[in-house]
C-alpha positions as CSV (number, residue, x, y, z in Angstrom):
1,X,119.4,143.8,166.0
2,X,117.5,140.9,164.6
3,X,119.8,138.0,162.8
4,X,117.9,135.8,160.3
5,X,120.1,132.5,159.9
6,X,119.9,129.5,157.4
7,X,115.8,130.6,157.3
8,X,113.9,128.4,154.7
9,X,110.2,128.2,154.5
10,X,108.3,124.9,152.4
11,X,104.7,124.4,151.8
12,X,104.5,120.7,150.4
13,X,107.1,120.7,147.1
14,X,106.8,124.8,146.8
15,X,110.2,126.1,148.5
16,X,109.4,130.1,149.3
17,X,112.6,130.8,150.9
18,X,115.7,129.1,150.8
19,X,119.1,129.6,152.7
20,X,118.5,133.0,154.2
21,X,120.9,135.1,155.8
22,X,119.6,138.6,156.9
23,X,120.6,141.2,159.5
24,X,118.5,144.2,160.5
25,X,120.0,146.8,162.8
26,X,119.0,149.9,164.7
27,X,118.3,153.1,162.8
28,X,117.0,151.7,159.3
29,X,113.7,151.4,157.7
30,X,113.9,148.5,155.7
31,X,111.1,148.0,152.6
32,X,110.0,144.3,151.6
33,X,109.3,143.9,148.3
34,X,108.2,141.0,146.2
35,X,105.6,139.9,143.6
36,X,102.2,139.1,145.1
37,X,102.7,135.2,146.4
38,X,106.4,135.3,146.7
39,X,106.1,135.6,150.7
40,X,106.2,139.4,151.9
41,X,103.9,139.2,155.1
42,X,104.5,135.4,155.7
43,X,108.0,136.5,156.2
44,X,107.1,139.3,158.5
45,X,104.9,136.3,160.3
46,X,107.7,134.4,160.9
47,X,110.0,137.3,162.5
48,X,106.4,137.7,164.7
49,X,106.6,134.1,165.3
50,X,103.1,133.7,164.4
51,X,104.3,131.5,161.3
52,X,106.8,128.9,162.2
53,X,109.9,128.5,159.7
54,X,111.1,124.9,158.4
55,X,114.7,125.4,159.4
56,X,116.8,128.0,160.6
57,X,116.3,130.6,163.7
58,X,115.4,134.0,164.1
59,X,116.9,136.1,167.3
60,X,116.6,139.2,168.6
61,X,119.7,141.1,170.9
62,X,118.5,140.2,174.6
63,X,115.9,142.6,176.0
64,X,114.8,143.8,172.7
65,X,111.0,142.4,171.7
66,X,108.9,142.9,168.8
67,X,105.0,143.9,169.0
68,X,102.4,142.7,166.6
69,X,99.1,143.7,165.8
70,X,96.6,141.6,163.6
71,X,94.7,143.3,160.9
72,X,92.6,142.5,157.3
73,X,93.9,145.3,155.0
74,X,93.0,145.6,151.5
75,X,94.9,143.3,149.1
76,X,97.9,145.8,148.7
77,X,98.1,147.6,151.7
78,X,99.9,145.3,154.4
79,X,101.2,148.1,156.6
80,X,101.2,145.8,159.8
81,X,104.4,146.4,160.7
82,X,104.2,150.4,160.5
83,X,101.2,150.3,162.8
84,X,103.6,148.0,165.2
85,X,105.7,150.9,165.3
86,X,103.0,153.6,165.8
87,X,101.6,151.4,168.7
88,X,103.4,153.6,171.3
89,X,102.4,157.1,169.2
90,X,99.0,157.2,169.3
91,X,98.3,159.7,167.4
92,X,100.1,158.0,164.1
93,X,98.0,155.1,164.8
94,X,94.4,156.9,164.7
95,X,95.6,158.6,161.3
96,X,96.6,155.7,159.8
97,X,93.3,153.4,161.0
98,X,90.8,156.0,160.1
99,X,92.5,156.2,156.8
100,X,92.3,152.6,156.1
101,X,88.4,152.1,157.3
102,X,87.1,155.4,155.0
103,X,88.9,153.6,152.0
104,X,87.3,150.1,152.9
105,X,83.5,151.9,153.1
106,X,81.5,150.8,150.3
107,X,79.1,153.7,151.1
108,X,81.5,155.7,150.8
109,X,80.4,159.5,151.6
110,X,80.7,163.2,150.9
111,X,82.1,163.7,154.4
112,X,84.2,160.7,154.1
113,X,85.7,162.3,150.7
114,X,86.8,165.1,152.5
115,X,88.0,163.3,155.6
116,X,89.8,161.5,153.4
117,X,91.7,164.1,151.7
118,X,92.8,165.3,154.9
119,X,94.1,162.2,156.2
120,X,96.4,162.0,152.9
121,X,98.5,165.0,153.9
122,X,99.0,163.7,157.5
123,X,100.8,160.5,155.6
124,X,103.6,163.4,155.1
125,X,104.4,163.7,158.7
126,X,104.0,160.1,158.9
127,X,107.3,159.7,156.4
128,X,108.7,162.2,158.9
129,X,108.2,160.2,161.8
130,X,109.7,156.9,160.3
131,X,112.0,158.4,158.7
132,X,113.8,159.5,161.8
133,X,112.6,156.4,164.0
134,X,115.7,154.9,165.5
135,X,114.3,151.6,166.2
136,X,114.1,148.6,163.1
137,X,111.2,149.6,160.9
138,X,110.1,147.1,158.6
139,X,107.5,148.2,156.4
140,X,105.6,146.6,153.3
141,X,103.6,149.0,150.8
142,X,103.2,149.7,147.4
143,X,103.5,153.4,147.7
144,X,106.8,154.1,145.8
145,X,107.1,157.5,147.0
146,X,106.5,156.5,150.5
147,X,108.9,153.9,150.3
148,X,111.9,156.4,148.9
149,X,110.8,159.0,151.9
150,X,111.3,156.7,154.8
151,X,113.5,153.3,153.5
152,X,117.3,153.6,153.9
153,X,117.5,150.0,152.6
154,X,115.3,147.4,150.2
155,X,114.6,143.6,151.0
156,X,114.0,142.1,148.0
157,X,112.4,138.6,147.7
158,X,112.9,136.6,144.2
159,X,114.1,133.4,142.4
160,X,113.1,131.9,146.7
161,X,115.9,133.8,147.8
162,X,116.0,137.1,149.9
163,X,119.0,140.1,149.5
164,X,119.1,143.2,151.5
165,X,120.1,146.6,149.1
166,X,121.1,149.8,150.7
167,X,119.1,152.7,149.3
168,X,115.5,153.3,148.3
169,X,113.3,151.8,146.6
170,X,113.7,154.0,143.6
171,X,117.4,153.3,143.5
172,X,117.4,149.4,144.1
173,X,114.6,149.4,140.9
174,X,116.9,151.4,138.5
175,X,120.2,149.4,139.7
176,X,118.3,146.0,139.3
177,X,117.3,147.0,135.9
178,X,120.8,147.9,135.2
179,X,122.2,144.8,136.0
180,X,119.3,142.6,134.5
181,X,120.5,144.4,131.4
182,X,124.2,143.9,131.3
183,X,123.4,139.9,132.0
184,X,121.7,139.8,129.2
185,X,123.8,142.1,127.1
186,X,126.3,139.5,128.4
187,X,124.6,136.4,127.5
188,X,124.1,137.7,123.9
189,X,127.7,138.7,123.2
190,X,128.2,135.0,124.5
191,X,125.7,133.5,122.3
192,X,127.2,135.2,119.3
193,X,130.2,134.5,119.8
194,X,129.2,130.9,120.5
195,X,127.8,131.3,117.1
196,X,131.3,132.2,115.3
197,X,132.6,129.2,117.0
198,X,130.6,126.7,116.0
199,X,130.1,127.9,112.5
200,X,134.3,128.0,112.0
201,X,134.2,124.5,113.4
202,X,131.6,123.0,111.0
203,X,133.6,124.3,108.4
204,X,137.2,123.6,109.0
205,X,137.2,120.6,111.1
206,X,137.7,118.6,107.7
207,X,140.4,120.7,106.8
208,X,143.8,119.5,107.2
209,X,145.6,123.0,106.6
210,X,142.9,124.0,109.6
211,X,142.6,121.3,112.1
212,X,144.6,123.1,114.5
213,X,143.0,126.2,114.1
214,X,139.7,124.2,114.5
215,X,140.6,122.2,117.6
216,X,141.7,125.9,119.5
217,X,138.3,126.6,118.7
218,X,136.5,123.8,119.9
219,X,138.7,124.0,123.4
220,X,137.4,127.5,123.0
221,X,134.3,126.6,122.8
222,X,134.0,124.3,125.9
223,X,135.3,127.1,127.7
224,X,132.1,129.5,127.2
225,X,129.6,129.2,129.9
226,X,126.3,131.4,129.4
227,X,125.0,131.4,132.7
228,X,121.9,131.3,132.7
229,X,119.5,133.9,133.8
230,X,116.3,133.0,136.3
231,X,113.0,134.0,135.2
232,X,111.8,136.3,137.9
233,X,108.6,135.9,140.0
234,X,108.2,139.4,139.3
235,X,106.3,140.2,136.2
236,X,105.7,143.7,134.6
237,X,102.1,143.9,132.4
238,X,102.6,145.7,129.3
239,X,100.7,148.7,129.5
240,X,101.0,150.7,126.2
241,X,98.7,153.2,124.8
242,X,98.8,154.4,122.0
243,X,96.6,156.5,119.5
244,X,96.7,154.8,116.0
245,X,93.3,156.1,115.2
246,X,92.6,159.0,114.0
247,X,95.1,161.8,114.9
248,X,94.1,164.5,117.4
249,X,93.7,168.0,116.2
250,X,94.1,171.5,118.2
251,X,90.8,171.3,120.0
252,X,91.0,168.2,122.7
253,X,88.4,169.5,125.6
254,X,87.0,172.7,126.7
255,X,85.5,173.2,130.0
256,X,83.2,176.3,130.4
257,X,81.9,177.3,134.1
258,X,81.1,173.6,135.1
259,X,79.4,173.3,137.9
260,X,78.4,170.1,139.9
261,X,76.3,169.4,143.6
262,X,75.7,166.3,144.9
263,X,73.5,166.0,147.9
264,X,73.8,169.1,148.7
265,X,77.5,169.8,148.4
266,X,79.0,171.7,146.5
267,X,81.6,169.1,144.1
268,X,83.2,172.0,142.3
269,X,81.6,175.4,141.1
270,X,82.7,177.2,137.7
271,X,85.6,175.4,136.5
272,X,87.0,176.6,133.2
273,X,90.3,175.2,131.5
274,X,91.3,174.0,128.3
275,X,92.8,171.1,127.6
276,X,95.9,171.4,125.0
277,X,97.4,168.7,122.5
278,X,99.7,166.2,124.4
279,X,98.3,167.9,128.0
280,X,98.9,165.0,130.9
281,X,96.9,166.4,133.5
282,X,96.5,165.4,137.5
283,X,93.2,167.1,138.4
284,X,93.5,167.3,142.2
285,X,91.0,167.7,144.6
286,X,90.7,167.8,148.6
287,X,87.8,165.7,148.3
288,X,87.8,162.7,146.2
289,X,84.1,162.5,145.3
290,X,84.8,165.8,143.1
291,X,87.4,164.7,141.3
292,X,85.2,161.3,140.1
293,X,82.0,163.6,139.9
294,X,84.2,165.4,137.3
295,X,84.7,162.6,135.5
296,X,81.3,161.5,135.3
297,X,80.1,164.2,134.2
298,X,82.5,164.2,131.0
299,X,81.8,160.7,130.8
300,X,78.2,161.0,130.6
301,X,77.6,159.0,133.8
302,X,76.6,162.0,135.6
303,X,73.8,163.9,134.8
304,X,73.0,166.5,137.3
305,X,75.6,169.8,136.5
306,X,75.7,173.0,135.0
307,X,77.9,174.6,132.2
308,X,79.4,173.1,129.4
309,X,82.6,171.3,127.9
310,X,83.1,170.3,124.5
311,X,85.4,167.4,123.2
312,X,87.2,168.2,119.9
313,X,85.8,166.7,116.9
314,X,88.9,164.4,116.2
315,X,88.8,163.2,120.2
316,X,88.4,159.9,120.6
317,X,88.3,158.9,124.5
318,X,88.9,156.1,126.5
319,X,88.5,156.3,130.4
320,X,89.4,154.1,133.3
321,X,86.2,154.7,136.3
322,X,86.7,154.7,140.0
323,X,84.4,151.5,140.1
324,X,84.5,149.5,137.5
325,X,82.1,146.9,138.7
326,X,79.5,147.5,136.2
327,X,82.0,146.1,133.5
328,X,82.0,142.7,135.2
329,X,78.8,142.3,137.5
330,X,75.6,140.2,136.2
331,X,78.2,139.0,133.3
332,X,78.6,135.3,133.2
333,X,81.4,134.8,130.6
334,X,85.2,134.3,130.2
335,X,88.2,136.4,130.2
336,X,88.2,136.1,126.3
337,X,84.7,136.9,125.8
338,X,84.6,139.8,127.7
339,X,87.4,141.5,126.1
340,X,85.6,140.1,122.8
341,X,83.3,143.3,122.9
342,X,85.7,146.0,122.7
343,X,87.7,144.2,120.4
344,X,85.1,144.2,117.4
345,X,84.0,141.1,116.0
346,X,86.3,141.3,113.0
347,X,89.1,140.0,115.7
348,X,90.3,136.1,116.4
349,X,90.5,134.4,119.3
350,X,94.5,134.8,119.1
351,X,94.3,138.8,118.8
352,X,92.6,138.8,122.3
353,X,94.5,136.7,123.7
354,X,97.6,138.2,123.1
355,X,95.9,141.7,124.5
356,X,95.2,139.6,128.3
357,X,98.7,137.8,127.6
358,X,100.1,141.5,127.6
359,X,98.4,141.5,131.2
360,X,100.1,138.3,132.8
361,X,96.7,136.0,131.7
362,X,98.0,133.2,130.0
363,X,96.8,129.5,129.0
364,X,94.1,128.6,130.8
365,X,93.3,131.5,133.0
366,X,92.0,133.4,129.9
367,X,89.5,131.2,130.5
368,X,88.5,132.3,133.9
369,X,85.2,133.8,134.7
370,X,85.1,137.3,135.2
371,X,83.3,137.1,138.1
372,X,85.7,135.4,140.3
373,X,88.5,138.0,139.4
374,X,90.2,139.8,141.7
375,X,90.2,144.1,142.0
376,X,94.2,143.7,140.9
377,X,93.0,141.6,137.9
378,X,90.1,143.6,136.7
379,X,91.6,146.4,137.0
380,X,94.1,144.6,134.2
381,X,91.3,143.9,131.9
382,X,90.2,147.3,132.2
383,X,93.8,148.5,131.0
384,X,93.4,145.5,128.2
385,X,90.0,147.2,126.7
386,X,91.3,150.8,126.8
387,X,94.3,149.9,124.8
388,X,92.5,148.8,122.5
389,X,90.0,151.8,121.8
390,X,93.3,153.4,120.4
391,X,91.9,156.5,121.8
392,X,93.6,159.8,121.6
393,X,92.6,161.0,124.8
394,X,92.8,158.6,128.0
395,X,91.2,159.7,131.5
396,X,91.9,157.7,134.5
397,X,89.8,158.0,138.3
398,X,92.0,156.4,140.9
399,X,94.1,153.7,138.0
400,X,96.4,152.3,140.8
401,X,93.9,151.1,143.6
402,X,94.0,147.3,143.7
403,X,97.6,147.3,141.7
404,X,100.6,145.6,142.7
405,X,103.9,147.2,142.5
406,X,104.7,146.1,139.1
407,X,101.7,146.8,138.0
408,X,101.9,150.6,139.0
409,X,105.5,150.9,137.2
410,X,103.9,149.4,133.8
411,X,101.4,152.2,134.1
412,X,103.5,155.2,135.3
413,X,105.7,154.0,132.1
414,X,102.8,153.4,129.9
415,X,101.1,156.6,130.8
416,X,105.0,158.8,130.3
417,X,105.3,157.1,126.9
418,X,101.9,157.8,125.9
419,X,101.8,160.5,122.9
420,X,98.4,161.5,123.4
421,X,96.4,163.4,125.7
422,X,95.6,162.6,129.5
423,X,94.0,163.2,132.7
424,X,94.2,161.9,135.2
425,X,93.8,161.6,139.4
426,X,96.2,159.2,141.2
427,X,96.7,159.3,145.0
428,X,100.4,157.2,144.0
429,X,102.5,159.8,144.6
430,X,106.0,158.6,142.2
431,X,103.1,158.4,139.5
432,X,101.6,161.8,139.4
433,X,105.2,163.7,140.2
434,X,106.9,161.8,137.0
435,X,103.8,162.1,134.7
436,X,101.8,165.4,135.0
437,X,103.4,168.2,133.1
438,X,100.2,170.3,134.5
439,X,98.2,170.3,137.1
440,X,94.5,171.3,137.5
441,X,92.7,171.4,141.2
442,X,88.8,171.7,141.6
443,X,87.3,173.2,144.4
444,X,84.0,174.3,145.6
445,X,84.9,178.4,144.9
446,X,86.8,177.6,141.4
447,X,90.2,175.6,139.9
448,X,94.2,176.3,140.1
449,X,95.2,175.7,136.6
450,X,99.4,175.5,137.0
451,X,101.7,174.2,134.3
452,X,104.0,172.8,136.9
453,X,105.1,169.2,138.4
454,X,103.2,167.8,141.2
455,X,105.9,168.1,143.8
456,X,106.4,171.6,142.9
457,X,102.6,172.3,142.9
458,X,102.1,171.2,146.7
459,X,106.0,172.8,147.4
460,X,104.5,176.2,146.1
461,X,103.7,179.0,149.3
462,X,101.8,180.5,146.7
463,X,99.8,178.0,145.7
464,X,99.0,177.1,149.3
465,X,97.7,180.6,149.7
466,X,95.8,180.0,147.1
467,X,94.0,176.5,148.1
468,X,93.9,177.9,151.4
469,X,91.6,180.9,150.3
470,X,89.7,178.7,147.4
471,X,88.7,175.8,150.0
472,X,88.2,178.7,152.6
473,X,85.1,180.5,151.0
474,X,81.7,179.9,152.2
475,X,79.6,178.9,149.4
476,X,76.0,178.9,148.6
């Protein structure tokens, strides 16, 4: 067991925990969740020892010890922890390191697409393998999905304070929301009825035939407390599309025998579908590098395929790249600015502003250069520019790399509300189960074109057959 007692942690005047009292035990997986800043791996540092607390103690039951390894992960992926467990398996810990260099390659290649697609189903057997660990797991991700398979409890860290929850992370979210809610329902019955109060006393407290009536009040009054309720460190973007252009017809895409090689290898080889009004597609593939050759090639960033596809006359679309970095490279200009030139120049200051406010950039940081933003933040000002296209059909490479967790659930809600058309290719599991209604694989002999969910798509023995004996052809 490890006890947490009285643990607080102050840099200077900035208090990032206060008063905490935690236990872990024996057989539970326990998921640490917070916004970015509020403390996630510092607090996993301090249980390490590597970080030294400013008052209280951490202990461990005699004989028990914890083992740490140090690592540079991407932004969002602080899975220290989970490799401290998979020390002792070694196989676990290959997967999981070979996973994590192919995604850091710049160069990234069309061997390292398909490595990579292989390594994402061993992450299954991975959930497995925590999931009946009996040690203490501790584990910090922004995989939703992979932190309902393996958590049995969620340590959440807001307002400087940190609670343990029992359950995953799906259900703390949905009960946290709940209560959030009925506070504030709460608050606003209170407020009204404060209101009523007030009002009755302003009127009647000259009143001799009411004095009485208006003193009960005012003791009523006083009585009312409206507690009041903390402004979270966590913050939720606004992601909403909509399509207030013009209003998509029948014909949204067609796709006719497309074809595409690069370097030699075969991408994907006749593909024909065709896309239907309100579709939300997840186009699948085993390697990675097909599924954003596919959307080059409809974006017009790729030039070198064969057959044809044909957007509707009424489509107007708006897409979301893999790498986004020509949007922001060589520019030398502002938050505001930049999101000037999708905005049209018939737009104010104040009507862009409010688009990046919708994104968490506020005050001054509007006025940051984009330059110097981070892969979570431009991925924001991308979201910013395509909601403004008001485009009726939205395609997204890879949306949630750099994202926080908040910033994923904005999106998965955005993209569920969303009346038009989308496609789409996520590798965040909660997203593509709750927002595909169909689901479209390429591959190098063909597509699968299913109108199912994503869970039941890779569920399905016969689709398995089926991926089995499209990946399995040679091809020429």
């Amino acid at each position: 067991m490890i006890s947490v007692s009285n643990l607080s942690l102050r840099y200077g005047k900035r208090t990032l925990f206060e008063d905490v009292n935690l236990k872990f035990t024996h057989g539970n997986c326990y998921g640490v969740i917070g916004a970015n800043g509020a403390g996630k791996s510092t607090f996993l540092k301090i249980l390490s020892g590597e970080v030294n607390q400013t008052t209280g103690s951490v202990a461990f039951t005699p004989g028990e010890r914890m083992a740490v390894l140090k690592q540079n992960h991407y932004e969002f992926d602080e899975f220290s922890v989970i490799e401290t467990v998979m020390m002792g398996h070694k196989e676990l810990y290959d997967i999981m390191k070979e996973k994590d260099a192919i995604y850091m390659k710049e160069d990234f290649s069309d061997k390292d697409g398909e490595r990579a697609g292989e390594l994402e189903n061993s992450i299954a057997w991975l959930e497995n393998f925590l999931a009946d660990y009996q040690s203490i797991v501790l584990v910090v991700s922004h995989d939703r999905h992979f932190l309902d398979a393996v958590c049995t409890h969620i340590v959440d860290i807001d307002f400087s304070k940190m609670n343990i929850y029992s359950g995953n992370y799906t259900f703390w979210y949905e009960s946290s929301q709940l209560a959030l809610k009925q506070r504030s329902d709460q608050n606003k019955k209170l407020e009204e009825k404060v209101k009523e109060l007030q009002e009755f006393i302003q009127r009647f407290s000259a009143n001799a035939s009411k004095s009485k009536q208006a003193t009960s009040r005012k003791k009523a009054l006083d009585k009312i407390d409206i507690s009041e309720i903390k402004a979270s460190s966590r913050k939720y973007p606004a992601i909403l599309f909509n399509n207030l252009g013009r209003e998509a017809g029948d014909q949204i895409l067609q796709v006719e025998n497309l074809s595409c090689t690069l370097n030699g290898d075969v991408m994907f080889k006749n593909i024909n579908f065709m896309v239907s009004k309100g579709d939300k597609i997840a186009v699948l593939s085993q390697n990675s590098l097909a599924t954003t050759a596919f959307y080059n090639v409809l974006t017009g960033r790729e030039k070198n395929y064969t057959g044809e596809f044909k957007f509707g006359v009424t489509i107007n679309v708006a897409d979301i790249p893999n790498d986004n970095t020509p949007y922001f490279e060589n520019k030398d200009e502002n938050l505001v600015d930049w999101l000037r030139e999708y905005s049209g120049t018939d737009q104010d200051e104040q009507f862009v502003r409010s688009f990046l406010g919708r994104m968490l950039f506020s005050g001054e940081e509007v006025l940051k250069n984009v330059k110097v933003l981070s892969g979570g933040e431009k991925m924001r000002c991308m979201f910013s520019q395509m909601m403004l296209r008001h485009a009726n059909l939205l395609l997204f490479d890879e949306p949630t790399n750099h994202l926080d967790l908040e910033s994923i659930t904005a999106l998965n809600n955005g993209l569920k509300d969303f009346k038009g058309t989308a496609l789409f290719t996520s590798r965040d599991h909660a997203l593509t189960e709750s927002v595909a209604t169909r689901i479209i694989e390429l591959t190098p002999n063909g597509s699968i074109d299913k109108m199912m969910t994503y869970d039941e798509y890779i569920s399905s023995d016969d689709v398995a057959a089926l991926r089995a004996s499209m990946y399995g052809k040679k091809t020429k």
